[in-house]
N, C-alpha and C positions, 0 to 999 in steps of 0.2 A: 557364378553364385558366390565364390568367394569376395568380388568386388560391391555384393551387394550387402553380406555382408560385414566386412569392413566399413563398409560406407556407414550402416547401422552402429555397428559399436563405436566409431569415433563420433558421432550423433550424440549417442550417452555419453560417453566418455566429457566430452565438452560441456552439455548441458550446462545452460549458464546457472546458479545456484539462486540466482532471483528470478524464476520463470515462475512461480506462483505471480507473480506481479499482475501474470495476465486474469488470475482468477478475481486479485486484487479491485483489477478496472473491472473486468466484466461485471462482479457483485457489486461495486457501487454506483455502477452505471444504470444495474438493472432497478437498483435503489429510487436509484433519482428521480428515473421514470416512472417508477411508482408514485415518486412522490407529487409528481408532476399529473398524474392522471391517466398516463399510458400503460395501464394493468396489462394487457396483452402483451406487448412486445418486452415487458418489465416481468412474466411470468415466463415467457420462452427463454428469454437470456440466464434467469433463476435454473430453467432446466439442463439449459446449454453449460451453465455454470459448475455443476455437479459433475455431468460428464469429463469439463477440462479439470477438475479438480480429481477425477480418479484415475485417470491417466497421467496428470503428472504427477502422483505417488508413486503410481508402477513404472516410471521414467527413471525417479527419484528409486524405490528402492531396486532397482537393476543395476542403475549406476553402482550404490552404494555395495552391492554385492560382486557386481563385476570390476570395476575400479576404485576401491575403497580407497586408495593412497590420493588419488585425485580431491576425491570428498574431504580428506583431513586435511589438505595442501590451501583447497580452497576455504577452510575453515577457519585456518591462519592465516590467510592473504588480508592486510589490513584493507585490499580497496576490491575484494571479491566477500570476505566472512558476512560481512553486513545484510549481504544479498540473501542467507538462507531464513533472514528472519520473513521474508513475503511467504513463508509455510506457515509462519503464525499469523501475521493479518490476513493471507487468505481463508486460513480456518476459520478466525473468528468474525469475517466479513459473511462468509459464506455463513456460519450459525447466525448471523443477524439474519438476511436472506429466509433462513426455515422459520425463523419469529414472526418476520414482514408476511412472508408468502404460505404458509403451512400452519399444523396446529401440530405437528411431531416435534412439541418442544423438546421429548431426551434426545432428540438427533442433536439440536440447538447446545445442550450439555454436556454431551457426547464431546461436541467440538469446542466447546468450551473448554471442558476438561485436557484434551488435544493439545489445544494452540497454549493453554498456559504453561502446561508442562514445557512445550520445546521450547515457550519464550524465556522458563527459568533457566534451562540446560544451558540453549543459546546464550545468554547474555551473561550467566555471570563466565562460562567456560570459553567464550570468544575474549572477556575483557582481561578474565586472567593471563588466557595467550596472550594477548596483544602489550599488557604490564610487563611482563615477565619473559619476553622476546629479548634475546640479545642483538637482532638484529631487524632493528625499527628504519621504518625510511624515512627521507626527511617531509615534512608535513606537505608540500606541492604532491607529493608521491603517492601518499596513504591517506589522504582525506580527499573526501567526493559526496553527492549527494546523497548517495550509498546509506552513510550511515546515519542518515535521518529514518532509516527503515528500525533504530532503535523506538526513536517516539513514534512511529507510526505502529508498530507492533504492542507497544505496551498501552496506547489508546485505544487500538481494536479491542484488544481487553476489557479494556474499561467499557467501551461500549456495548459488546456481547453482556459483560454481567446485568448492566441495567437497562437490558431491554428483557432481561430476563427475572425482575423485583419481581414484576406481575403475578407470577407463576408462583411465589415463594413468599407468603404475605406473614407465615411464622419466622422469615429470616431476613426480614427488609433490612434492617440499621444493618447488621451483616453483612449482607450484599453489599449494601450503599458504600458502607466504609471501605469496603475492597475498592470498589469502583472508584470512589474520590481518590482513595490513594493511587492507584494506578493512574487517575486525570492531572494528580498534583504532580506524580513522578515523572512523566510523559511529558511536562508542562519545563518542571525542573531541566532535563534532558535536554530537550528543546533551545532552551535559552544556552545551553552552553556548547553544545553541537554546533549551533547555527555561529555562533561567535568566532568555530573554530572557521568554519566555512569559510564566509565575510572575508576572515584574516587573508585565507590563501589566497581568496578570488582579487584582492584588493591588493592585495600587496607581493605578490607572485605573479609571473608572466601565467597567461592563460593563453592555449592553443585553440582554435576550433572544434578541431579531435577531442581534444579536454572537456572542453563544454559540452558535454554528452546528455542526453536527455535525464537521465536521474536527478541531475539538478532542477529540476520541475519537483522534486520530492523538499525542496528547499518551502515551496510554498503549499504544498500535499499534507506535511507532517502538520504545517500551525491548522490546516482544514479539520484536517480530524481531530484535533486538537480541539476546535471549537465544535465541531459535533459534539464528540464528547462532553462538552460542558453546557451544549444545550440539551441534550438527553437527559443531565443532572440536575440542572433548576427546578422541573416542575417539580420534583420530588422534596425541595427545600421546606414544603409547606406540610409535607405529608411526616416529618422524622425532626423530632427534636435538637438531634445533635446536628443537622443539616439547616437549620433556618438561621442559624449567625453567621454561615455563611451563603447567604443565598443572594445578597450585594456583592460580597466577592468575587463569588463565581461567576455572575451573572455582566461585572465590569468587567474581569481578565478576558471574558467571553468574548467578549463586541472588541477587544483590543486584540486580541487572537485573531477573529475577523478579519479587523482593520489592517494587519500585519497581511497573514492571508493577499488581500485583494491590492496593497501593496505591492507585493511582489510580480502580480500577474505581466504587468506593463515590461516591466524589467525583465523577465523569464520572454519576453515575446518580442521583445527587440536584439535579446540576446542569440535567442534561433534563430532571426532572420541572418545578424551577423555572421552564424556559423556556416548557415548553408547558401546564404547569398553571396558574404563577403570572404570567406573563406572556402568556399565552392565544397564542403561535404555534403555528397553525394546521399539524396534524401532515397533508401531502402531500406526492408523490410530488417529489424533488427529487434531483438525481445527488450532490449532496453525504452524502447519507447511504448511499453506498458506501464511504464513509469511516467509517459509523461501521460497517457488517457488516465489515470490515475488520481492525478490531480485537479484535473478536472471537472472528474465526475465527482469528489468527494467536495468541491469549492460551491458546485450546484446544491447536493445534499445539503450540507452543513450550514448555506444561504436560505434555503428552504427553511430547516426548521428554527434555526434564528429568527429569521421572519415570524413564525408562529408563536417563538416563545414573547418577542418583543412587540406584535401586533404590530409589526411595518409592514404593511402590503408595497414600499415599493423594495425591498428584501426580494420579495417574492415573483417581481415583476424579473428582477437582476439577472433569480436564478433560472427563469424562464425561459431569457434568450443565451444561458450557459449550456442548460442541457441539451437545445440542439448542438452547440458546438463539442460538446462532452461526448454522445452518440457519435456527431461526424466522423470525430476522433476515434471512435472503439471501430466505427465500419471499415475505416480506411484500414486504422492496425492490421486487423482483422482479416479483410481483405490481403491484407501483406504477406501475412501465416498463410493463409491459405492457399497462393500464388508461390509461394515459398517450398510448402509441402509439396504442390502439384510439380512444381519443378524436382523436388527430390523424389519421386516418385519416376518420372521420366528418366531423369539422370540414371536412376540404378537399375529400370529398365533396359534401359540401352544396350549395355554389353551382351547382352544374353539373345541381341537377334542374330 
């Protein structure tokens, strides 16, 4: 009994601090196939989605209660902190999710409200540590794709608010403005994050081990990036102060895109390198809901580009993306699951 457990609390105790990640992929995956026409299997994942997302709270707040030193240590680590922002894009994936799928928009607000709070707490109280550290590593060390989960959390925002103008037609310019600011800061972010990246990958030896799947978050953050900015265009015609910029948005947009689908080739020749030429061994690890992540959100975000810009072959792109986006969530999926079943045996064992 005792060996089971132990087994149990160093479970929590370790919990990686970006395992919402997996709520992350599942809620844009179940998106995409909405978007695509597969309402069924796009409403089960919507279900399934809720579930992963209430269990890893009660994961999260047991940790937080039974290991608190652990949670602060990882909250400081300049290449683990980053990781707790997938609490706020999977809230505010999942409240896109109850817009798509439901008509219980206070749930939608509910997590709205949620995810922005811990994205404020998060970010400015991770950046202040991180300033204010006397003891900083050197940049090979402490930068990763990690902390691309700053733009990817402060976009999820942006995009929960405006898919929620609908709903609030006395408080649109309101909403809107929230929303652009968050698309413009996320946007901001973006370009100086990625810069720091580049630098390391380019000019720093790089291991196999090092190239770790979060790096797929290098081409994830400019996706939702342009989601974002496509959810905002139609609205440039409906708001005054939104239609001088509706060229703007609407350029940086298709360039975000272009960035995006850029990177795909490179992100895919880079994993074969890792696990062909450097032989890491392809298992079951929560980091690679980082990389279903970016896939599913490259489908989405093609998808409705495609609609704002009236290209049907957008649409074709994201077409044969989403099978490979799904493939990706079954396999992971299957990973965890074969994972658990093993943990389950394992701490069986002793006790015949």
């Amino acid at each position: 009994m005792n060996s089971v457990k132990n087994r149990l609390e160093n479970m929590i105790r370790d919990l990686s601090p970006a395992y919402f990640a997996m709520v992350m992929a599942t809620g844009i995956i179940s998106i995409a196939l909405e978007l695509r026409g597969f309402r069924q299997i796009a409403f089960y994942l919507f279900f399934l989605n809720n579930l992963l997302y209430v269990i890893l709270w009660l994961l999260t707040i047991i940790r937080f209660i039974l290991f608190p030193e652990n949670v602060v240590a990882d909250l400081a680590n300049f290449t683990k902190g980053a990781g707790f922002l997938t609490v706020v894009a999977g809230t505010c994936i999942l409240g896109s999710q109850f817009v798509i799928f439901s008509t219980a928009y206070w749930i939608a607000i509910f997590l709205l409200i949620v995810g922005f709070s811990i994205w404020f707490v998060l970010m400015y109280s991770m950046l202040t540590t991180f300033i204010i550290s006397e003891n900083k590593p050197v940049i090979q060390d402490g930068i990763s794709g990690t902390w691309l989960l700053f733009i990817v959390s402060t976009q999820s925002v942006s995009i929960l608010v405006a898919r929620l103008v609908p709903q609030f037609s006395s408080y649109v310019e309101i909403l809107l403005l929230f929303a652009v600011c968050m698309f413009f800061l996320g946007s901001f972010l973006y370009i100086l994050i990625i810069t720091l990246i580049l630098y390391r990958l380019l000019f720093f030896s790089v291991t196999p081990q090092q190239l770790n799947p979060p790096y797929w978050i290098n081409m994830g953050a400019i996706a939702i990036t342009t989601l974002a900015g496509t959810i905002l265009i139609p609205y440039a015609s409906q708001t005054r102060f939104l239609e001088p910029l509706a060229s703007f948005i609407t350029g940086i947009t298709v360039l975000f895109w272009a960035t995006a689908t850029w990177w795909i080739p490179l992100l895919m020749v880079l994993t074969v390198w890792r696990h062909v030429i450097g032989h890491v061994k392809l298992s079951y690890n929560p980091e690679y809901w980082s990389l279903v992540f970016p896939l599913g959100m490259y489908t989405t975000c093609t998808v409705h580009l495609g609609q704002v810009l009236d290209l049907r072959i957008l649409t074709e792109i994201a077409g044969y993306f989403s099978y490979i986006a799904f493939l990706a969530w079954l396999t992971t999926f299957a990973g965890i699951l074969n994972s658990s079943i093993q943990f389950v045996f394992e701490t069986k064992s002793p006790l015949k």
